[in-house]
N, CA, C and O atoms as CSV, one atom per row, in Angstrom:
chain,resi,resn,atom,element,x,y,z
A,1,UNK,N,N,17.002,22.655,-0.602
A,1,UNK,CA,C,15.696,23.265,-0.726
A,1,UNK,C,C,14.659,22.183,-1.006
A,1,UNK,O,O,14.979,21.204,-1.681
A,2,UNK,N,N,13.761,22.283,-0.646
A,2,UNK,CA,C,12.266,21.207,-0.472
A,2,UNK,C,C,11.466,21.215,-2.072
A,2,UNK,O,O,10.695,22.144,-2.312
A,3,UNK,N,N,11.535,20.902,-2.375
A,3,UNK,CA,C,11.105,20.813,-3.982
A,3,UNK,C,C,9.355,21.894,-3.484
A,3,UNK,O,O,8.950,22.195,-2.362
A,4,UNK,N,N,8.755,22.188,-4.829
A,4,UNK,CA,C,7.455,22.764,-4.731
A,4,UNK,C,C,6.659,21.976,-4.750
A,4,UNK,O,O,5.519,22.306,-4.424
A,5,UNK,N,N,7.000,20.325,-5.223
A,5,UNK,CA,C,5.765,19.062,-5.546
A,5,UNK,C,C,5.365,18.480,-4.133
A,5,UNK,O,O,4.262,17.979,-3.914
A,6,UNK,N,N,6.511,18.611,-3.070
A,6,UNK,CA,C,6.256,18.391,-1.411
A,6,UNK,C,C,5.339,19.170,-0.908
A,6,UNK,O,O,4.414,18.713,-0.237
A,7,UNK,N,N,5.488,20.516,-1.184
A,7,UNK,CA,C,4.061,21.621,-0.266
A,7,UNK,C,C,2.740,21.225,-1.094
A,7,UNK,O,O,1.672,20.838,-0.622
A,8,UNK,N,N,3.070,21.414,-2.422
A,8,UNK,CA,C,1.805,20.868,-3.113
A,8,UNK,C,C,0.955,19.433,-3.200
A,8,UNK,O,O,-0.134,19.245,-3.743
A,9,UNK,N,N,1.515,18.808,-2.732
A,9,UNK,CA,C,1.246,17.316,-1.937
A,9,UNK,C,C,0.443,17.424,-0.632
A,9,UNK,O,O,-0.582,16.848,-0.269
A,10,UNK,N,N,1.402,18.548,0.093
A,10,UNK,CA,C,0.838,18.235,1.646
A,10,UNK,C,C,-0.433,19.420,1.368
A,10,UNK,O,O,-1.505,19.367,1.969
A,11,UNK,N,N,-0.135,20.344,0.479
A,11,UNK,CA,C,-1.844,21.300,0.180
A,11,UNK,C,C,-2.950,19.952,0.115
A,11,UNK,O,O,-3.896,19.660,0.848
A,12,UNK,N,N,-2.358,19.261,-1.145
A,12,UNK,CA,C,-3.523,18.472,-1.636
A,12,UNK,C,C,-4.458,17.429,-0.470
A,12,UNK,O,O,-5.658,17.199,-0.321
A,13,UNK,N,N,-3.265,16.998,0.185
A,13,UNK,CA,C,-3.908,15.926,1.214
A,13,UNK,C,C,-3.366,16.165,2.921
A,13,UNK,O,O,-2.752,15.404,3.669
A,14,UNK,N,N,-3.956,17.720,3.150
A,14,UNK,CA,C,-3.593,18.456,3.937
A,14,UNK,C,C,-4.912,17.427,5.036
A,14,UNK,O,O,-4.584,17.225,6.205
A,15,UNK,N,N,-6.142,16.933,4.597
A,15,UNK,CA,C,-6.601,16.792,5.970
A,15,UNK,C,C,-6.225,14.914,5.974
A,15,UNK,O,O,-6.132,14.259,7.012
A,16,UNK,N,N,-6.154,14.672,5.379
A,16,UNK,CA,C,-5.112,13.019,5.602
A,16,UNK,C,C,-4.269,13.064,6.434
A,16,UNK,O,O,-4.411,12.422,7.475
A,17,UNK,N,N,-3.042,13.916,6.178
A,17,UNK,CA,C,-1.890,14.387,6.885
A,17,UNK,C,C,-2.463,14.578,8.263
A,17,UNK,O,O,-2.007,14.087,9.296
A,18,UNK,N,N,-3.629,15.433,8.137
A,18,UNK,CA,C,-3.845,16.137,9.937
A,18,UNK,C,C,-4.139,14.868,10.672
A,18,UNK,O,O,-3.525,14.327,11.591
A,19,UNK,N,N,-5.491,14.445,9.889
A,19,UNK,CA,C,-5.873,13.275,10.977
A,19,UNK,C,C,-4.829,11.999,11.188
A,19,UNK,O,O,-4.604,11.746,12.371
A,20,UNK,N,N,-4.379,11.433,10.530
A,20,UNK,CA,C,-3.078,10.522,10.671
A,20,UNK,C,C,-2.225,10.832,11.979
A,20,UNK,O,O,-2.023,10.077,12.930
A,21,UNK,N,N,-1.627,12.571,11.720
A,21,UNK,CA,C,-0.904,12.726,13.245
A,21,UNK,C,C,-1.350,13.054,13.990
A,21,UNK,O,O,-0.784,13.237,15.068
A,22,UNK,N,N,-3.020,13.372,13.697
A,22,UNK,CA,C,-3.699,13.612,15.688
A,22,UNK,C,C,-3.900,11.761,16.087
A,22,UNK,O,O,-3.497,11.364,17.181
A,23,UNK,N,N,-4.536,10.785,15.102
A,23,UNK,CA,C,-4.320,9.800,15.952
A,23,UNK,C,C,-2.700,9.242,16.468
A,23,UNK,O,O,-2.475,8.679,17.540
A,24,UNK,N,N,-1.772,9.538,15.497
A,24,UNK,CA,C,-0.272,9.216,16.457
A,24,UNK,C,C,0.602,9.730,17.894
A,24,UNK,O,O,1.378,9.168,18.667
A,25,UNK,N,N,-0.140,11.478,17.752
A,25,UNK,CA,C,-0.023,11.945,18.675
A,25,UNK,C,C,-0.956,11.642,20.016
A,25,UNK,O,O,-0.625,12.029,21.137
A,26,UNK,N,N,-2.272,10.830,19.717
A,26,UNK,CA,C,-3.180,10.583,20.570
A,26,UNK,C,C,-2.511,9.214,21.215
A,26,UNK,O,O,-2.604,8.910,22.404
A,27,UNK,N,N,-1.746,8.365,20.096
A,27,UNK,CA,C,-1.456,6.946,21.063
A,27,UNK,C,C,0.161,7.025,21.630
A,27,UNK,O,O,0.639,6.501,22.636
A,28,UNK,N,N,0.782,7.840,20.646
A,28,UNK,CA,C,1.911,8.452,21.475
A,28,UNK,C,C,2.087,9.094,22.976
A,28,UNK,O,O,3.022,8.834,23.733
A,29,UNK,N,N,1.188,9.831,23.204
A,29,UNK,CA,C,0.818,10.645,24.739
A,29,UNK,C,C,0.429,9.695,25.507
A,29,UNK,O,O,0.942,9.583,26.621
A,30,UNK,N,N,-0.702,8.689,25.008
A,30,UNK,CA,C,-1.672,8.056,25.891
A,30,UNK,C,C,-1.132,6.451,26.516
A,30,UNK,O,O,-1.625,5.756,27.405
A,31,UNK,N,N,0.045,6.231,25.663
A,31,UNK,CA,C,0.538,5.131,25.277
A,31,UNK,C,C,1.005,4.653,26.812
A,31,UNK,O,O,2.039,5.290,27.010
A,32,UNK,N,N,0.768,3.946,27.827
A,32,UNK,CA,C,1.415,3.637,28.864
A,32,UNK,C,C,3.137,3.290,29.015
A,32,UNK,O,O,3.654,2.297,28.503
A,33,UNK,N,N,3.748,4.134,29.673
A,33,UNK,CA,C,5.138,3.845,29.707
A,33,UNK,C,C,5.258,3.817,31.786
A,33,UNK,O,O,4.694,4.472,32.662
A,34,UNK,N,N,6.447,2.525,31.797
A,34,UNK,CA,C,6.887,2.340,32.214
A,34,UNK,C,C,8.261,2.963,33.275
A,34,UNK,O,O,8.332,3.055,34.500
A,35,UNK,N,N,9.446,3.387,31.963
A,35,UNK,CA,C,10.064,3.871,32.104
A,35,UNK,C,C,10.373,4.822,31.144
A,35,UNK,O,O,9.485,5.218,30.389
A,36,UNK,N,N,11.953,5.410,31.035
A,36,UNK,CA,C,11.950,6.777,30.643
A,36,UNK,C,C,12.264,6.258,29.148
A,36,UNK,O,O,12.699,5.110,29.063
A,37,UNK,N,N,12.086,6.986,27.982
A,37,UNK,CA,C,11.857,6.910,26.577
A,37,UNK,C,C,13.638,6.967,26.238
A,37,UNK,O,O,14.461,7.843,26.501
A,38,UNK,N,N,13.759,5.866,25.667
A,38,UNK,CA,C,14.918,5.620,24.625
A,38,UNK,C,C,15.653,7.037,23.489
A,38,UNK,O,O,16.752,7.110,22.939
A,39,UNK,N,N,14.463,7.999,23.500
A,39,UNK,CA,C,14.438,8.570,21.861
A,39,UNK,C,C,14.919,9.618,22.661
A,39,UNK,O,O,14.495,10.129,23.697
A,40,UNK,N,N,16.745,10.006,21.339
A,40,UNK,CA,C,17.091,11.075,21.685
A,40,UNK,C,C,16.201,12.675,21.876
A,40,UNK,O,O,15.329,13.236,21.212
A,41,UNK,N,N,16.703,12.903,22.725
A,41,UNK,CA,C,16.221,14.866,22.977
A,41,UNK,C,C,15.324,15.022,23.880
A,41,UNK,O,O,14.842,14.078,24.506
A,42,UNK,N,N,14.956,16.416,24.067
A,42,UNK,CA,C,14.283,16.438,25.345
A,42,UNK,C,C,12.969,16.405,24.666
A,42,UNK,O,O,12.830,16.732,23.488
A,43,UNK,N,N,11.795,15.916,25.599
A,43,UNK,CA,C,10.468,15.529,26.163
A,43,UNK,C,C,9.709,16.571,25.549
A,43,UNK,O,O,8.865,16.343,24.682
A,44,UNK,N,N,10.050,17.957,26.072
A,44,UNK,CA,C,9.178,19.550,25.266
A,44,UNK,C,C,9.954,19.619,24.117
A,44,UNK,O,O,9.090,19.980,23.317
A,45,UNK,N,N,10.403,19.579,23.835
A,45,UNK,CA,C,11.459,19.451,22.076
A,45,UNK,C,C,10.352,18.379,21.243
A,45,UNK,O,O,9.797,18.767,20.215
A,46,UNK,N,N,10.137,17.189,21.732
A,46,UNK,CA,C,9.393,16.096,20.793
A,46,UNK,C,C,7.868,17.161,20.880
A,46,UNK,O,O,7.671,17.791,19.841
A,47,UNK,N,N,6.916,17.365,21.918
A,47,UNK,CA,C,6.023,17.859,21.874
A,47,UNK,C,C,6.196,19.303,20.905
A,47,UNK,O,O,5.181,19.530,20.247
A,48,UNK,N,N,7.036,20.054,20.764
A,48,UNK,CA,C,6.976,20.919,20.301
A,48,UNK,C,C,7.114,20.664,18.499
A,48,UNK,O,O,6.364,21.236,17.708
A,49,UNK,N,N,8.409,19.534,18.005
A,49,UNK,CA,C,7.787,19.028,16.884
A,49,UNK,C,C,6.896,18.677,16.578
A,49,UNK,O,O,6.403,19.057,15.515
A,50,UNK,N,N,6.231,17.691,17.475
A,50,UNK,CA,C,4.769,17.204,17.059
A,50,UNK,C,C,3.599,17.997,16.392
A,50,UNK,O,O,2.986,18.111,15.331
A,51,UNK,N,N,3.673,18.500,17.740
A,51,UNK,CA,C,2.269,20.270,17.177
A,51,UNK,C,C,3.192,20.986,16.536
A,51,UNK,O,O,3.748,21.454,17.530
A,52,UNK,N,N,3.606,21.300,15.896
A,52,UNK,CA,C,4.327,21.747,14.722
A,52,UNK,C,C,4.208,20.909,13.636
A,52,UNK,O,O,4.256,21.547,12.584
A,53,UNK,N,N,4.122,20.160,13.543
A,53,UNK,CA,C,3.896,18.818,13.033
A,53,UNK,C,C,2.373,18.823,12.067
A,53,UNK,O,O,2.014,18.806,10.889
A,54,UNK,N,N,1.888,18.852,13.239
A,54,UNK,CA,C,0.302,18.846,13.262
A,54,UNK,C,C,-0.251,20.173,12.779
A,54,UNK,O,O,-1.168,19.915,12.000
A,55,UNK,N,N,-0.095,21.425,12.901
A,55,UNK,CA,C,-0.218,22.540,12.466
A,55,UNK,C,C,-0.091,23.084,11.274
A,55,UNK,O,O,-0.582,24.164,10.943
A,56,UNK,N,N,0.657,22.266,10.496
A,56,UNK,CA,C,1.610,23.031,9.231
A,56,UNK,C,C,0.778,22.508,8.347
A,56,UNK,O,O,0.042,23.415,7.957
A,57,UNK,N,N,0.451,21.238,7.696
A,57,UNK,CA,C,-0.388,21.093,6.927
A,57,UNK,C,C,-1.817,21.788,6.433
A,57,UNK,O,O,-2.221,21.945,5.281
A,58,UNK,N,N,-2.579,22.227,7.957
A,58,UNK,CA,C,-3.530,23.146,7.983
A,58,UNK,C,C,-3.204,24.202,7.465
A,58,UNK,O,O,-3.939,24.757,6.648
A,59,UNK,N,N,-1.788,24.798,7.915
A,59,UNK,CA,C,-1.630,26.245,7.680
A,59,UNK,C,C,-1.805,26.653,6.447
A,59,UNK,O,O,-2.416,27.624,6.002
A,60,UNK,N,N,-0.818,25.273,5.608
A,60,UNK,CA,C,-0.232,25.257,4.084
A,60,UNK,C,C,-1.942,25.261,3.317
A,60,UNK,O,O,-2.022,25.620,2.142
A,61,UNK,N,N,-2.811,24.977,3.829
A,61,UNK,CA,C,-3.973,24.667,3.158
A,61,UNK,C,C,-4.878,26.128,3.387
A,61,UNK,O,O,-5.398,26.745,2.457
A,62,UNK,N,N,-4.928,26.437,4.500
A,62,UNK,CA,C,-5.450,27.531,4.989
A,62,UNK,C,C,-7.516,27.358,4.923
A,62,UNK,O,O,-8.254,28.202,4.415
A,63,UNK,N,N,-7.920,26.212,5.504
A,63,UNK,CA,C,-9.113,26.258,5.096
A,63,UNK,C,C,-10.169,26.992,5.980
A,63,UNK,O,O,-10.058,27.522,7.086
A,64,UNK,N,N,-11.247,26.847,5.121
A,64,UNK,CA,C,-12.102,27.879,5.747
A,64,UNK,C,C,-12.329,27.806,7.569
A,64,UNK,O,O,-13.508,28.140,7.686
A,65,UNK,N,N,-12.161,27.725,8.007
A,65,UNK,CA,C,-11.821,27.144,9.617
A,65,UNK,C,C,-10.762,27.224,10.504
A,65,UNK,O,O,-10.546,26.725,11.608
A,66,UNK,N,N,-9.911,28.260,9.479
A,66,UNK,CA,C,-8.187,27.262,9.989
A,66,UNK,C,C,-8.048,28.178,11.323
A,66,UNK,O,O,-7.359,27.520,12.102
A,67,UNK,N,N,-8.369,29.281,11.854
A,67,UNK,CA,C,-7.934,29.116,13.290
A,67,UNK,C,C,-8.771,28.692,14.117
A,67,UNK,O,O,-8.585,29.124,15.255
A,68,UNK,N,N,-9.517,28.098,14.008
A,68,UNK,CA,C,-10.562,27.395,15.036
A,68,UNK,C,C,-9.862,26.193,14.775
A,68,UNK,O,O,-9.455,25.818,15.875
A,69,UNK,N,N,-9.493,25.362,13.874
A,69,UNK,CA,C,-8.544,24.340,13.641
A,69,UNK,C,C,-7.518,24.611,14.899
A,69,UNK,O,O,-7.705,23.945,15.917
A,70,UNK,N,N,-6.794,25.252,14.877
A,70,UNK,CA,C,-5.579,25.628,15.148
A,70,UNK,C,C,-5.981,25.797,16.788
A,70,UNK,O,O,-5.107,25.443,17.580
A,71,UNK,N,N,-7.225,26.305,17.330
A,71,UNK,CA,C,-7.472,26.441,18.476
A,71,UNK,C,C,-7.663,25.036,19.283
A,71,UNK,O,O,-7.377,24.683,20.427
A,72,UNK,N,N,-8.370,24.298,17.996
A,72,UNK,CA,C,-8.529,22.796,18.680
A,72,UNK,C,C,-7.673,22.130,18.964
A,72,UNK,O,O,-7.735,21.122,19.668
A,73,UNK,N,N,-6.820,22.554,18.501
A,73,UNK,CA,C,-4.967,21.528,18.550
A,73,UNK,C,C,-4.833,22.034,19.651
A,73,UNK,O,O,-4.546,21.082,20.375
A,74,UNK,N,N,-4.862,23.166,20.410
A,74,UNK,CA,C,-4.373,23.666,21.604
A,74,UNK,C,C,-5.152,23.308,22.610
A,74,UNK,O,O,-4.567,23.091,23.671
A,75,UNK,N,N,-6.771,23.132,22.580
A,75,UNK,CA,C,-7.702,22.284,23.338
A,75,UNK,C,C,-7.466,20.857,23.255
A,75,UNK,O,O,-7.714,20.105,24.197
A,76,UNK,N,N,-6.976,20.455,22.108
A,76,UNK,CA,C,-6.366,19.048,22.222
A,76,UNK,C,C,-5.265,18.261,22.998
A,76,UNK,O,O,-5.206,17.208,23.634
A,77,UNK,N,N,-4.449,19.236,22.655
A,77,UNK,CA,C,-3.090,19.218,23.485
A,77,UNK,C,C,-3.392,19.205,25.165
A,77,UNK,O,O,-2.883,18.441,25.984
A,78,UNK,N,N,-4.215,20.109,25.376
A,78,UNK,CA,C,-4.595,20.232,26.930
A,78,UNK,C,C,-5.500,19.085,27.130
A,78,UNK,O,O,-5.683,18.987,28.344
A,79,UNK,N,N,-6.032,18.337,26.607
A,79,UNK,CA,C,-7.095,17.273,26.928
A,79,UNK,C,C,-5.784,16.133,26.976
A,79,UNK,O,O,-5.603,15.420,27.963
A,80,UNK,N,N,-5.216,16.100,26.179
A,80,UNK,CA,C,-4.119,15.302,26.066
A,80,UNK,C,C,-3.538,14.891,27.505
A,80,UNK,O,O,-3.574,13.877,28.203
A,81,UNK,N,N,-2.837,16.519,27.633
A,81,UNK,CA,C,-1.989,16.354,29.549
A,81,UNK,C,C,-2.850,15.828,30.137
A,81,UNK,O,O,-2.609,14.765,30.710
A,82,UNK,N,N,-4.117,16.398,30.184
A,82,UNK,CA,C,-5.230,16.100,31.350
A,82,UNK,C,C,-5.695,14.574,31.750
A,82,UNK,O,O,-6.054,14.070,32.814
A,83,UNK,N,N,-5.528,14.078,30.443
A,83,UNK,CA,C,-5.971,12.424,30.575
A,83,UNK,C,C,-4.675,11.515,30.796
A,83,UNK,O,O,-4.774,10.313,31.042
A,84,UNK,N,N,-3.320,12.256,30.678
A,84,UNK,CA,C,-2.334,11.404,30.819
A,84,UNK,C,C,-2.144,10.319,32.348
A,84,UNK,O,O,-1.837,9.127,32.346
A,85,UNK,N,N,-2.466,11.271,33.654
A,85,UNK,CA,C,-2.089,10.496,34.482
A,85,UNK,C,C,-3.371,9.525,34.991
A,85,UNK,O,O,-3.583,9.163,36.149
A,86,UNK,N,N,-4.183,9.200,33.763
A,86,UNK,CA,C,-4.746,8.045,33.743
A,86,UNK,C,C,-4.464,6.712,33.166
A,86,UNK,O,O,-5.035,5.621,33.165
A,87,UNK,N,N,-3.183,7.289,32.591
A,87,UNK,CA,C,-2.483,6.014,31.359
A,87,UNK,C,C,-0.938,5.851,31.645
A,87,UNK,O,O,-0.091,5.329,30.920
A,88,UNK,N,N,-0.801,6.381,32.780
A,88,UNK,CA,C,0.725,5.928,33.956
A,88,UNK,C,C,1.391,7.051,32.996
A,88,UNK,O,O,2.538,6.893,32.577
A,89,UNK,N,N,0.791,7.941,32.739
A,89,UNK,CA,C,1.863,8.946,32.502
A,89,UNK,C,C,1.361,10.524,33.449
A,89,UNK,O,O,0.474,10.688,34.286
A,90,UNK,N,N,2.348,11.462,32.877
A,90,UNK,CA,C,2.395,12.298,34.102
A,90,UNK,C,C,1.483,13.889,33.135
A,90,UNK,O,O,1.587,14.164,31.940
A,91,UNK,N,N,0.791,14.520,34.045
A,91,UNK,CA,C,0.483,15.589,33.683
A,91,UNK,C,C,1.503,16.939,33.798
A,91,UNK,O,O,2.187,17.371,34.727
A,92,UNK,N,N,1.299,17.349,32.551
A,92,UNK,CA,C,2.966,18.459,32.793
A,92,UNK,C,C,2.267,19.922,32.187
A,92,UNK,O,O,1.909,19.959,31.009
A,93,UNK,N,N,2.140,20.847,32.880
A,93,UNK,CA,C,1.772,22.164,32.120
A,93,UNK,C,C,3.103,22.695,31.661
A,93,UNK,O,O,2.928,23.881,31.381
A,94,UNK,N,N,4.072,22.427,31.505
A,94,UNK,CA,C,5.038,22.946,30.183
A,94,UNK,C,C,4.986,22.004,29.306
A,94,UNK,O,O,5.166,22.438,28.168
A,95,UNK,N,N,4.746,20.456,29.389
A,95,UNK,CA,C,4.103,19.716,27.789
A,95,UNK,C,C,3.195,20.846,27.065
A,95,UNK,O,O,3.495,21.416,26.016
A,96,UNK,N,N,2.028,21.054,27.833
A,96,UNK,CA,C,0.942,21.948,26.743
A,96,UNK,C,C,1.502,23.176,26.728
A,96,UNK,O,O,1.201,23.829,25.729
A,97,UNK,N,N,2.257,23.741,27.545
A,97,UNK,CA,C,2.891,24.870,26.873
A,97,UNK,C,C,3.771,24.582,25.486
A,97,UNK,O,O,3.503,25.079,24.392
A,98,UNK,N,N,4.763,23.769,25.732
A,98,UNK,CA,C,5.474,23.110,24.336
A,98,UNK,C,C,4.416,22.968,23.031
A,98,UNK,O,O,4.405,23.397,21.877
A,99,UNK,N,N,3.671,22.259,23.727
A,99,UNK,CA,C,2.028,22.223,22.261
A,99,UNK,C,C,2.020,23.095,22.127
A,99,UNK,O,O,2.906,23.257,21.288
A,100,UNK,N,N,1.426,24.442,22.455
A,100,UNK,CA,C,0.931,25.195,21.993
A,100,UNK,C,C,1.907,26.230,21.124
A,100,UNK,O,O,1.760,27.048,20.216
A,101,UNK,N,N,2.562,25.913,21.619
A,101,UNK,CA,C,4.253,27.416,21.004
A,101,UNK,C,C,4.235,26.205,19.917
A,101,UNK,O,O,4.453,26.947,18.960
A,102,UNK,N,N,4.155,25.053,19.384
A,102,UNK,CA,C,4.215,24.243,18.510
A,102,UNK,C,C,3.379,24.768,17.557
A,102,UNK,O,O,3.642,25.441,16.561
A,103,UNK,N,N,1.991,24.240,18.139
A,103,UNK,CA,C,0.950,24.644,17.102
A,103,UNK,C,C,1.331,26.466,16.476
A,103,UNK,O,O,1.024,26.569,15.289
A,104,UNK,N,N,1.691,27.288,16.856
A,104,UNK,CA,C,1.992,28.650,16.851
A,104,UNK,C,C,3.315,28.440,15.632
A,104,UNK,O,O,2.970,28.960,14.571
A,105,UNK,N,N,4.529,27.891,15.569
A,105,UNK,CA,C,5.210,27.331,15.106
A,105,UNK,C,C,5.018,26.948,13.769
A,105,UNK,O,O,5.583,27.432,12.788
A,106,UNK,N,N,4.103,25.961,13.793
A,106,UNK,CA,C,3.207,25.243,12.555
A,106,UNK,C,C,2.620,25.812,11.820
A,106,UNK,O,O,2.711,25.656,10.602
A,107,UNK,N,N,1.647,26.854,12.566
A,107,UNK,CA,C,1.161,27.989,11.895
A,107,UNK,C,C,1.830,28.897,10.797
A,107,UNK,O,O,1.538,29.145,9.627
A,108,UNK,N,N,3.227,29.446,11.953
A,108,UNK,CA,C,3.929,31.031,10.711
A,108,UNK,C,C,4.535,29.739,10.059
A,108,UNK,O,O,4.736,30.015,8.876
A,109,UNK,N,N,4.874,28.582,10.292
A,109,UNK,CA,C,5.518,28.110,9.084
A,109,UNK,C,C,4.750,27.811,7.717
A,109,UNK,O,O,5.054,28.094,6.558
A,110,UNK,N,N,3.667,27.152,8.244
A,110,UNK,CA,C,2.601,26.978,6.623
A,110,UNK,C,C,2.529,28.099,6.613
A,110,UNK,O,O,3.531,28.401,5.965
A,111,UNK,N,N,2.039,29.011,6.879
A,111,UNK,CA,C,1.400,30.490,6.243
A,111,UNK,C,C,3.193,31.038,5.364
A,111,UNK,O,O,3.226,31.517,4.230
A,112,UNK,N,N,3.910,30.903,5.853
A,112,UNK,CA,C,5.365,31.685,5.138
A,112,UNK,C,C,5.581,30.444,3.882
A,112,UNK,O,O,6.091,30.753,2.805
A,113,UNK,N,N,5.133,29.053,4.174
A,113,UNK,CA,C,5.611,28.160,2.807
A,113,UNK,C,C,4.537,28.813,1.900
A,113,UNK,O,O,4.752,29.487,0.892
A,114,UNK,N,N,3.288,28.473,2.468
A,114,UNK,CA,C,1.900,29.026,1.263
A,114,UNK,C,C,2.109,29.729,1.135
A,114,UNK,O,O,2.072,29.736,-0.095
A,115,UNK,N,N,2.591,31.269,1.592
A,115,UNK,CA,C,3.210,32.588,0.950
A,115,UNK,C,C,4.443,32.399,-0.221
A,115,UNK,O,O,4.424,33.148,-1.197
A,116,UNK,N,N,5.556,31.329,-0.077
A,116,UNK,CA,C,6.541,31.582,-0.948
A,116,UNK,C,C,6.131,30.674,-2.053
A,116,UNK,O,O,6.248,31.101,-3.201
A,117,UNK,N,N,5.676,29.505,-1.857
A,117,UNK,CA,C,5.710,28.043,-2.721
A,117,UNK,C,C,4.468,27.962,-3.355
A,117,UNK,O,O,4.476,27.617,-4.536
A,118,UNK,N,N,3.224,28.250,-2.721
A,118,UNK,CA,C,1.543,28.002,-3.801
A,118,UNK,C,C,1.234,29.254,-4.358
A,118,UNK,O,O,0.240,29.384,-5.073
């Protein structure tokens, strides 16, 4: 079990957390590759952690904004694909599908931790 001082951490410095993994997820996507990625699992599996990733901290915080937050991650995600095959990578509409069932993901999960743990 996840101690209560971990959710109450990521409450406290819920928008640190966010912005940190939208820029990792921004140089992660954008990042020019070559060939195919070393890192076990599939491709919509990593995207789907990610925005899950990215989602949960907001959720756990719940701020005044949070589904317009939550909408931007999904406008993000799609700006994301869209600019990829400018950076030798490929545009994929099941990547932003993966985002978005992520961000969705991220969501019932902070909202069910902030329900049991704050």
């Amino acid at each position: 079990m996840i101690h209560k001082n971990f959710f109450l951490f990521i409450y406290d410095k819920w928008l640190n957390i966010t912005i940190i993994l939208l820029l990792l997820i921004s140089l992660l996507s954008l990042y020019p590759i070559d060939s195919p990625s070393n890192v076990p699992g599939n491709d919509k599996f990593h995207h789907l952690i990610a925005y899950s990733l990215l989602s949960f901290p907001v959720s756990i915080q719940k701020p005044r904004f949070y589904i317009l937050i939550c909408i931007f991650f999904i406008i993000f995600g799609g700006i994301i694909e869209l600019m990829q095959p400018y950076f030798n990578r490929s545009l994929d509409f099941f990547d932003f599908l993966a985002n978005t069932i992520g961000v969705l993901i991220g969501m019932l999960s902070g909202l069910l931790v902030r329900k049991n743990n704050l």
